[in-house]
FISE-708583 format. One record per residue (C-alpha): residue number from 1; residue in three letters; z, x, y. Coordinates in nm, 3 decimals. Layout:
N
PT     n   res         w         u         v
PT   NUM   Ala         Z         X         Y
...
This chain:
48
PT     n   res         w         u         v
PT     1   Unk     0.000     0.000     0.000
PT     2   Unk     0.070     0.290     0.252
PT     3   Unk    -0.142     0.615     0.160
PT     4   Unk     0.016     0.799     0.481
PT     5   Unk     0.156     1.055     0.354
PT     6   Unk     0.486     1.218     0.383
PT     7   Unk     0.544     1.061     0.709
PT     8   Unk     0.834     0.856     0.794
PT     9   Unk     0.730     0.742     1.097
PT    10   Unk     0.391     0.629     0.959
PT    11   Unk     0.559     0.468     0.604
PT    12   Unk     0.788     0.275     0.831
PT    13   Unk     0.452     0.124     1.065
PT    14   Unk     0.281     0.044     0.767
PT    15   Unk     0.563    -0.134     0.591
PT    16   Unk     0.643    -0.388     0.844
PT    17   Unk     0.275    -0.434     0.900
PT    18   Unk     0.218    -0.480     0.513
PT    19   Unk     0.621    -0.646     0.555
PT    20   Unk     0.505    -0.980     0.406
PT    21   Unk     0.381    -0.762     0.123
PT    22   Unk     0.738    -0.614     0.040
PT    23   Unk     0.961    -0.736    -0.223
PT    24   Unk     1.282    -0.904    -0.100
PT    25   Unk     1.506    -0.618    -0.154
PT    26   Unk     1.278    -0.409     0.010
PT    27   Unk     1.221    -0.670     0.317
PT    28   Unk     1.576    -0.662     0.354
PT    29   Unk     1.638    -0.289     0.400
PT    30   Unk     1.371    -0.297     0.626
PT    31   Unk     1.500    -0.597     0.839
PT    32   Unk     1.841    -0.434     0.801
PT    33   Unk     1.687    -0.098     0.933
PT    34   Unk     1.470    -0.230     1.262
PT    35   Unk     1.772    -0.490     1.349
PT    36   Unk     1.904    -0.388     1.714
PT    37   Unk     2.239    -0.232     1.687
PT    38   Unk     2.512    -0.463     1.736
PT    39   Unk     2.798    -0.392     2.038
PT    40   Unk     3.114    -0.306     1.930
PT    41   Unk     3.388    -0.582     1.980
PT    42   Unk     3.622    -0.488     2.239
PT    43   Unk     3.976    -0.574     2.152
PT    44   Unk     4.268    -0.621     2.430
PT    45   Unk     4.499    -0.359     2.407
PT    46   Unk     4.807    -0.632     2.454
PT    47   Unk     4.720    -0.785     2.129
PT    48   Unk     4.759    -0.519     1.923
């Protein structure tokens, strides 16, 4: 499916074009892997 080559970069474009293509496990990873990093959760100090 993606003949790039030892290229992460370029494995990681083709895969989400080709995404639909993936199996489930593998869609997840890649969903997991491209998601936007999340803020930490500030906690008030008095409440600990």
């Amino acid at each position: 499916m993606c003949p790039e080559g030892p290229s992460i970069p370029r494995i990681t474009t083709c895969m989400m074009q080709h995404k639909s293509e993936l199996s489930p496990g593998c869609r997840a990873i890649v969903d997991r892997d491209t998601a936007p990093p999340q803020q930490a959760v500030k906690t008030d100090p008095d409440l600990e």
